[in-house]
N, C-alpha and C positions, 0 to 999 in steps of 0.2 A: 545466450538467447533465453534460456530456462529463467536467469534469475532476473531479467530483462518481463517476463510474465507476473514472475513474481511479485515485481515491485507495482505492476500494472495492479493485480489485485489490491494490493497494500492502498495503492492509488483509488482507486473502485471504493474499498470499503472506509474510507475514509472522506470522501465524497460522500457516501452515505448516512456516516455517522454526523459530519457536522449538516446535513440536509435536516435531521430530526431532532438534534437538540438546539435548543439556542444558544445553552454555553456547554463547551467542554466538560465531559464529566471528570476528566484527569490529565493529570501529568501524559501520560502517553498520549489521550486523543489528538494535546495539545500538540506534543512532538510531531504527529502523526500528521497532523492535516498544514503541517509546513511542507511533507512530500506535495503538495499542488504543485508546486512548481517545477515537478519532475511531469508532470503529464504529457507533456510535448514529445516528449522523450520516449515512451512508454507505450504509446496507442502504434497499434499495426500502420507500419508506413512509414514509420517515423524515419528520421536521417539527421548527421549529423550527432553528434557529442556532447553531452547533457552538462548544461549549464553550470557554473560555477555555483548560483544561488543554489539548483538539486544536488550539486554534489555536496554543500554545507549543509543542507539539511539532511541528505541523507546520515553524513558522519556524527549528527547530532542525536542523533536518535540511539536512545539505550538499545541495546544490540535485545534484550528481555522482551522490550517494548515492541521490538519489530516483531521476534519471533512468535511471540504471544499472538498476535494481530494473522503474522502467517494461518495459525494454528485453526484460529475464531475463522479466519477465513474459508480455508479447509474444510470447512463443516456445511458451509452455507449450500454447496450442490445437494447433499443427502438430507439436508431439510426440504429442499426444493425438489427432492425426487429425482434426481442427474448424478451419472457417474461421479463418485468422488476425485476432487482433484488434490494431485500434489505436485511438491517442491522438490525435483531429485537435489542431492545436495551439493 
């Protein structure tokens, strides 16, 4: 369930990222905002077994590129003034 949050974040800030650029600034953004199609998947409620298209993207994605993203993530509550979150692993 933990990493099921996680990937929700991944999900979150990549939705955000391609809201404010109009192109990709990288290779990762680009890998990254293929996870959309895991969203169904991912938001509290969900049910059922995530699609073949998220689990190809998920596997596509530089395991660097996720973690990185994890990380950047990470950070976003203590800028925002909220308990810092993490990833147990």
């Amino acid at each position: 369930m933990e990493i099921v949050k996680c990937i929700y974040v991944v999900v979150l800030v990549v939705g955000m990222m391609s809201g404010s650029w109009a192109q990709p600034q990288s290779t990762c953004s680009t890998a990254l905002s293929a996870l959309n199609v895991c969203t169904p998947f991912v938001v509290p409620g969900a049910v059922g077994n995530p699609s073949s298209d998220c689990c190809g993207a998920l596997q596509s994605i530089d395991r660097d590129c996720l973690c990185s993203t994890l990380r950047i993530a990470s950070r976003i509550p203590a800028q925002c003034n909220l308990p810092p979150f993490t990833c147990p692993n």
